[in-house]
C-alpha positions as CSV (number, residue, x, y, z in Angstrom):
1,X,23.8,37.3,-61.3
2,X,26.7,35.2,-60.3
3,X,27.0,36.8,-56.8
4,X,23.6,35.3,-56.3
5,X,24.7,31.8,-55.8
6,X,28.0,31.6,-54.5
7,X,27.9,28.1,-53.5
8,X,27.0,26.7,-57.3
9,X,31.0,27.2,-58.9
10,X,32.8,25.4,-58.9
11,X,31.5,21.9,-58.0
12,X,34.6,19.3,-59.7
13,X,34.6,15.7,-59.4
14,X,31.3,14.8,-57.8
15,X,30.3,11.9,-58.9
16,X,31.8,11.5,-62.3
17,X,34.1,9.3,-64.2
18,X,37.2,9.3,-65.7
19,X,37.0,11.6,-68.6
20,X,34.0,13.6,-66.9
21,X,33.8,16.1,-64.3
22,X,30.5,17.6,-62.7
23,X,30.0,21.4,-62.1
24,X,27.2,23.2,-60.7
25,X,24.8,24.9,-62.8
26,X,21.6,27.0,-63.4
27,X,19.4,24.4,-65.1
28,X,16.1,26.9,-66.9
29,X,12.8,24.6,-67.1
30,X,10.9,26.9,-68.9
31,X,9.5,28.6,-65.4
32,X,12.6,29.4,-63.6
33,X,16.5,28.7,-62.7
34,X,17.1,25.6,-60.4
35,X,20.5,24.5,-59.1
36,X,21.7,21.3,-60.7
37,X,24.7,19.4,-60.7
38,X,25.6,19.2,-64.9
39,X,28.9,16.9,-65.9
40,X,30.9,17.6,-68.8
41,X,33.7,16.2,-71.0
42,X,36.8,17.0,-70.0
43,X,39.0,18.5,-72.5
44,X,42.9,18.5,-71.6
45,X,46.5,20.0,-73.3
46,X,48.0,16.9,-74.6
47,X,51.7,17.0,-76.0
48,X,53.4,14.6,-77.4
49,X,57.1,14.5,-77.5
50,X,59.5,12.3,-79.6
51,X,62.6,11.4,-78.7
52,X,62.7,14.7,-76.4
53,X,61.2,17.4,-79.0
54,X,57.8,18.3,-78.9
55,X,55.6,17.4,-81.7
56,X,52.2,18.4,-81.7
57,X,49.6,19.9,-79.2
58,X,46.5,18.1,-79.2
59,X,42.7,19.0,-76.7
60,X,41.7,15.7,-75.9
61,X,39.9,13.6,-73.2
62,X,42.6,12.1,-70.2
63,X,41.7,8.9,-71.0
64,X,43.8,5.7,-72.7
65,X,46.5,8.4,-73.6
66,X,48.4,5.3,-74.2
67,X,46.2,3.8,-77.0
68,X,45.9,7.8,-77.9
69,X,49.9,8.5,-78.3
70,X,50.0,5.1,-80.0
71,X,47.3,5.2,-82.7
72,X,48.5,8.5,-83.5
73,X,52.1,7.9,-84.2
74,X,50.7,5.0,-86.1
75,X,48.2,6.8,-88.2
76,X,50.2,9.9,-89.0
77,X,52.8,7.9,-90.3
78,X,55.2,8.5,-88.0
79,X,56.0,5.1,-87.5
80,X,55.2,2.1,-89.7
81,X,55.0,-0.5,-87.3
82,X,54.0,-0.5,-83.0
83,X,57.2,-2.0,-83.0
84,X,59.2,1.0,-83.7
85,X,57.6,3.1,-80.7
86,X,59.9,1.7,-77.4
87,X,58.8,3.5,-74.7
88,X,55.5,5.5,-73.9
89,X,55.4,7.8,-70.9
90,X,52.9,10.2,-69.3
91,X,53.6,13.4,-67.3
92,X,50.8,15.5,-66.0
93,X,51.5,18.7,-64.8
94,X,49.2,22.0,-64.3
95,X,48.6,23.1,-68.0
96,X,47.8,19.8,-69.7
97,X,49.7,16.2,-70.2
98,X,53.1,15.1,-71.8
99,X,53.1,11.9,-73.6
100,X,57.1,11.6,-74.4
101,X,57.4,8.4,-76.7
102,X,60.6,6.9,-77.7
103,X,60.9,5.6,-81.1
104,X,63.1,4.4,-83.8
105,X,66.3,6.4,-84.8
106,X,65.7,6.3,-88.4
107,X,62.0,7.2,-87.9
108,X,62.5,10.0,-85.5
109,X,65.3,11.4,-88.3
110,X,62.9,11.2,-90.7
111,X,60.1,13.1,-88.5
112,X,62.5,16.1,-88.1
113,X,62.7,15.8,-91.9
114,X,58.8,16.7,-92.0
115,X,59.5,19.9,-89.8
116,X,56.0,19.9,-88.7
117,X,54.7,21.1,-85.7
118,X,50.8,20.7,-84.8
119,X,49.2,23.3,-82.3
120,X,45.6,20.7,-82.5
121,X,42.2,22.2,-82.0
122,X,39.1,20.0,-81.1
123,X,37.8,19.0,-84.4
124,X,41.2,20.5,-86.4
125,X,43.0,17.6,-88.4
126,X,45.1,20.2,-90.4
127,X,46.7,22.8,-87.7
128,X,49.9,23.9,-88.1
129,X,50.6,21.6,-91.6
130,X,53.1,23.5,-93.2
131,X,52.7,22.5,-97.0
132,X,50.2,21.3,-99.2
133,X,52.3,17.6,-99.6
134,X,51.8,17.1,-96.1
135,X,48.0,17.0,-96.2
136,X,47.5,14.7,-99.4
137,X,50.6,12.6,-98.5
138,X,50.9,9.2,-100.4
139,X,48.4,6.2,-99.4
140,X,48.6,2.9,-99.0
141,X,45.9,0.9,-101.3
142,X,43.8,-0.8,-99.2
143,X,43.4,-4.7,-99.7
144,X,39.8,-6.3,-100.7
145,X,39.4,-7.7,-96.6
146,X,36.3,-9.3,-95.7
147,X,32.6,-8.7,-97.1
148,X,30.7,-7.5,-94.8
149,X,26.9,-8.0,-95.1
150,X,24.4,-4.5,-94.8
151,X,23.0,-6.3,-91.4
152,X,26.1,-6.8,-89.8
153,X,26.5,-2.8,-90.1
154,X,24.0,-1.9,-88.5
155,X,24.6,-4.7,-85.9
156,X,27.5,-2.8,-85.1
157,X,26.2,0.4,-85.2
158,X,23.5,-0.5,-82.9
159,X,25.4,-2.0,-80.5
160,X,28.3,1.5,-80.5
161,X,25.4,3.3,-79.1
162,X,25.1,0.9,-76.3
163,X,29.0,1.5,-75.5
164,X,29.7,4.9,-75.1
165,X,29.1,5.4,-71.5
166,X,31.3,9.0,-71.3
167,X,29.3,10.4,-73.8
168,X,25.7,9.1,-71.9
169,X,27.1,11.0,-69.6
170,X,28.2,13.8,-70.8
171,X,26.6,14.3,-74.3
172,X,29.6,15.8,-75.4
173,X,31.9,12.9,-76.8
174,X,32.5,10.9,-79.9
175,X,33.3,7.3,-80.3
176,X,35.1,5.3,-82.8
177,X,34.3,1.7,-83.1
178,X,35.7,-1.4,-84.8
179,X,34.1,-4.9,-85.4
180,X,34.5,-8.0,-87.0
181,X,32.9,-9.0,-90.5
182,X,30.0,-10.5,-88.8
183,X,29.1,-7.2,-86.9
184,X,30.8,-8.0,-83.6
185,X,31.5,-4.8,-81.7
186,X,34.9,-5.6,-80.5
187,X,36.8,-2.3,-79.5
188,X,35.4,1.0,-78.4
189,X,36.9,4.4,-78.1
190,X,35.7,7.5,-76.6
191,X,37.0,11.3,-77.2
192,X,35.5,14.7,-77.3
193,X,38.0,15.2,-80.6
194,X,36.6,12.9,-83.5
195,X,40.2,12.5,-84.8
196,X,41.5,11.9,-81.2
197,X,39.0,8.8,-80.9
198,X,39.8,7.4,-84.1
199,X,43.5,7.3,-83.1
200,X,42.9,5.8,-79.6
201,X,41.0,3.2,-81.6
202,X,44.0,2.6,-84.0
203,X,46.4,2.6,-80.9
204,X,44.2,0.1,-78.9
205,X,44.2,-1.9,-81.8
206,X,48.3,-2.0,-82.6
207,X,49.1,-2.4,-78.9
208,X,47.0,-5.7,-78.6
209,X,48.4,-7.2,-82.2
210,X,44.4,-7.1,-83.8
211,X,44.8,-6.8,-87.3
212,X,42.5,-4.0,-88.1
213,X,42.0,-4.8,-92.0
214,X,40.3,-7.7,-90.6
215,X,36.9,-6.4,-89.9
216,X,35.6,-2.3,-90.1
217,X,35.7,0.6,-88.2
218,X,32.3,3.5,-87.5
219,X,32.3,6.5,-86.6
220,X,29.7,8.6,-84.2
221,X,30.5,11.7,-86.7
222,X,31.0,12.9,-90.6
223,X,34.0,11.0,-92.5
224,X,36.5,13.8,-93.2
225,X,39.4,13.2,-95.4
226,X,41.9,13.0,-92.2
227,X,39.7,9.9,-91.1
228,X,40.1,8.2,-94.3
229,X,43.8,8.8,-94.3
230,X,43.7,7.4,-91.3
231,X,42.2,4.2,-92.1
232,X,44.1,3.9,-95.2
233,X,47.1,4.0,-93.4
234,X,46.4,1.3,-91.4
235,X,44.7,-0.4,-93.7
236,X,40.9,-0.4,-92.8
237,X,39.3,-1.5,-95.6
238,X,35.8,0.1,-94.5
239,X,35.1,3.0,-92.9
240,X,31.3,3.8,-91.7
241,X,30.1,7.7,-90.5
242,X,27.0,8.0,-88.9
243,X,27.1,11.3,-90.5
244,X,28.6,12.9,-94.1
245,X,31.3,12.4,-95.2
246,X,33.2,15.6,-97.4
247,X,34.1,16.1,-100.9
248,X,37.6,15.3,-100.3
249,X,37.2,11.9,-98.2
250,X,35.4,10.6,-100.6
251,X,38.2,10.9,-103.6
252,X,40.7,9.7,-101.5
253,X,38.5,6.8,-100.4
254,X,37.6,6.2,-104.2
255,X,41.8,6.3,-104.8
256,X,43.3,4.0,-101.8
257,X,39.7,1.4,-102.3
258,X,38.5,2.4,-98.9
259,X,34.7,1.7,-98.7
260,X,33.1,4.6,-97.4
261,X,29.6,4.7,-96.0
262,X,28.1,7.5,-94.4
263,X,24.4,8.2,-93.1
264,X,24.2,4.9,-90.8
265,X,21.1,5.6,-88.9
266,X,17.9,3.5,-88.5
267,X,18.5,0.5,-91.2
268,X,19.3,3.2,-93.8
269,X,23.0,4.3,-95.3
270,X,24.7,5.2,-98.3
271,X,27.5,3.8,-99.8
272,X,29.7,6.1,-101.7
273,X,32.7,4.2,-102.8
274,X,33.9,0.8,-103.4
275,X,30.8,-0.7,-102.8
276,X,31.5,-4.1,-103.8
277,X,32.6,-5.1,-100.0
278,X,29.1,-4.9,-98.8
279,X,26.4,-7.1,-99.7
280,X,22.4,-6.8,-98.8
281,X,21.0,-9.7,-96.7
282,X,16.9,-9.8,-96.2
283,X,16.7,-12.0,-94.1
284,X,19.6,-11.1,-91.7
285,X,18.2,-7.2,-91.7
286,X,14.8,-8.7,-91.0
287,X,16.1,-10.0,-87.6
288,X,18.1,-7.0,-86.6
């Protein structure tokens, strides 16, 4: 009963990182109920605000809420270019975070154009889209880019799981990766929303100049058509799921030449569009 243990909630903060907190808990063994301290994601109200009007209302992990407002402004289509967004700036207050960004005149008219307002749920690419032409809205087509060899894939891959500390922690958090041709993990992002990480990747990426049709991004969950419109929109040329990807991301893939790979696990994927980009090399795989 929860009068039993008095002492066991709330326990915030011990111990944990950014992103994390620890509470107290009843951990079962299979014998009987022992106190233990059990950390979790954190999961926060973020809302960002353009140009003084609230846009959309997104759960998300506190962290790089820079990279976060960026890559989403970026990938949404908001803005074009980094260069339009002037000004980021954070306020936290006691029901979540504002991020109030200040962009471009002629990009924030045509935002209030798109009369859309997003109320985001953990996992929700679509809420609060108010027409059909908002969520298949025109694609780039994506360049050729590099090859990229089926070892250097899973060079990558191995090496995401060895940088995502939050979710070692936690267990509850996804990551979005991108690395060079060669396999090179270069940037990591973590975020207990798939989307969110995706976009935090994107914004890492714009706000250091790295071109990110230069090398391929993975994913630590399915490929959903919101994450292929986001990598077509910034021009990823390959996108890699360690899980399925839907009906839908794949025919938008297949239309904006997006190379789509889902299933990475254990030297084994499949490749379900454009697969001319990656190449099989024996003897590389053989010394992975």
């Amino acid at each position: 009963m929860p009068g039993d243990a008095p002492d066991l909630w709330p326990a915030v903060g011990r111990d944990a990182p950014a992103g994390a907190a620890t509470f107290a808990a009843q951990s079962w063994d299979g014998a009987c109920l022992t106190p233990s301290a059990e950390h979790v994601a954190e999961e926060t109200p973020v809302a960002l605000v353009y140009n003084g009007i609230s846009h959309a209302v997104m759960l998300a992990t506190p962290t790089d809420l820079e990279d976060f407002a960026t890559g989403f402004t970026l990938s949404e289509g908001i803005v074009a270019d980094v260069r339009e967004i002037h000004d980021i700036e954070s306020t936290e207050g006691p029901d979540g975070i504002a991020i109030d960004l200040t962009i471009a005149a002629e990009r924030f008219a045509g935002l209030k154009e798109r009369r859309r307002n997003l109320i985001g749920r953990t996992g929700c690419g679509l809420c609060g889209t108010e027409s059909l032409d908002q969520v298949l809205r025109p694609l780039p087509a994506v360049r050729r880019g590099p090859d990229v060899t089926s070892a250097a894939l899973h060079r990558a891959a191995h090496e995401l799981k060895r940088r995502q500390p939050l979710h070692a922690f936690t267990g509850a958090i996804h990551a979005a990766g991108w690395a060079q041709p060669d396999g090179t993990l270069v940037r990591v992002r973590e975020d207990v929303g798939r989307h969110n990480a995706l976009d935090k990747l994107i914004g890492a990426m714009a706000r250091e100049r790295l071109p990110c049709a230069d090398g391929f991004v993975l994913l630590t969950s399915r490929a959903s058509s919101e994450m292929v419109q986001k990598a077509a929109t910034m021009g990823i040329p390959l996108v890699a799921a360690i899980s399925a990807p839907t009906s839908l991301a794949i025919r938008l893939a297949e239309a904006t030449g997006v190379t789509l790979v889902g299933f990475l696990r254990e030297k084994r994927h499949c490749v379900y569009t454009h697969a001319g980009r990656l190449h099989a090399s024996t003897r590389e795989s053989n010394a992975l």
